[in-house]
C-alpha positions as CSV (number, residue, x, y, z in Angstrom):
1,X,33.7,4.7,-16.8
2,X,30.4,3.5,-15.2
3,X,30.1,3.3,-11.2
4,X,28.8,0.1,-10.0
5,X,26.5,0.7,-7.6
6,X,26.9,-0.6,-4.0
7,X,25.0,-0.8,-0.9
8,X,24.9,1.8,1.8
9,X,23.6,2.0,5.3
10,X,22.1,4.5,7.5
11,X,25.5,6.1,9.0
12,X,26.7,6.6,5.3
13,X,23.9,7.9,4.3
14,X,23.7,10.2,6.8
15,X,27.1,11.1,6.1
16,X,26.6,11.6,2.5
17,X,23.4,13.9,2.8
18,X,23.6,15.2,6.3
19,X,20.1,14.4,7.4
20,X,19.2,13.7,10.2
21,X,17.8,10.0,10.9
22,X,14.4,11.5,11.7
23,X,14.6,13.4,8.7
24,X,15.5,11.0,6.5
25,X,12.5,8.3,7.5
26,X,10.0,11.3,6.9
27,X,10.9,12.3,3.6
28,X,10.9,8.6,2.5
29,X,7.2,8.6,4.0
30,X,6.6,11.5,1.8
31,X,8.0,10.3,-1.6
32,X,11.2,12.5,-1.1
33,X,13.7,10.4,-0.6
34,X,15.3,7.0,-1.7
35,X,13.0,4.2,-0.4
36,X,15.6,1.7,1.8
37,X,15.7,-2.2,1.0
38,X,15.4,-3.9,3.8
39,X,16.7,-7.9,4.4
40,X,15.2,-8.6,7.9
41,X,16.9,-6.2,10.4
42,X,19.4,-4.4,8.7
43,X,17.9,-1.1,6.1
44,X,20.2,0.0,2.9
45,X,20.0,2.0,-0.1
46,X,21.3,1.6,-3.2
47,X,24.3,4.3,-3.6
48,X,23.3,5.1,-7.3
49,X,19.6,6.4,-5.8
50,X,21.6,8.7,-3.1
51,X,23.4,9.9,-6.3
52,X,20.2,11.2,-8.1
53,X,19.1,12.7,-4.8
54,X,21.9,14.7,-4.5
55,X,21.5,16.2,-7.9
56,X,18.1,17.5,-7.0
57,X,17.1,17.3,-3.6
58,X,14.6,19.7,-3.5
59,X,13.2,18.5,-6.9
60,X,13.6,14.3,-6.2
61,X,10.1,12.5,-6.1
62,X,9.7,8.9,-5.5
63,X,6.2,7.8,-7.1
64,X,3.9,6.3,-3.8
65,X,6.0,7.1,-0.7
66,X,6.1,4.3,1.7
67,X,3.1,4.5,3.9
């Protein structure tokens, strides 16, 4: 059965990974993390990118980390 994916936002995520928030916005800046959608003020990721992180943290690359 396929997972649809949903929308998370920073306290889940933190949850999920158990980052830090600090620790999360520097590994996006570095290509090592999920990038977040944002729609004005509010920041989520898509739960199916957490997913693939969490199979490979150390290994996960993002091609041109947010600058």
């Amino acid at each position: 059965m396929r997972h649809e994916p949903k929308f998370l936002r920073l306290p889940q995520v933190i949850e999920i990974v158990n980052f830090s928030k600090s620790t999360i916005s520097r590994r996006e800046k570095e290509g090592k993390f999920p990038q977040r959608i944002k729609f004005g003020n509010i920041a989520i990721w898509n739960s199916a990118d957490i997913l693939k992180f969490q199979e490979d943290p150390n290994g996960y690359s993002v091609k041109g980390g947010r600058k």
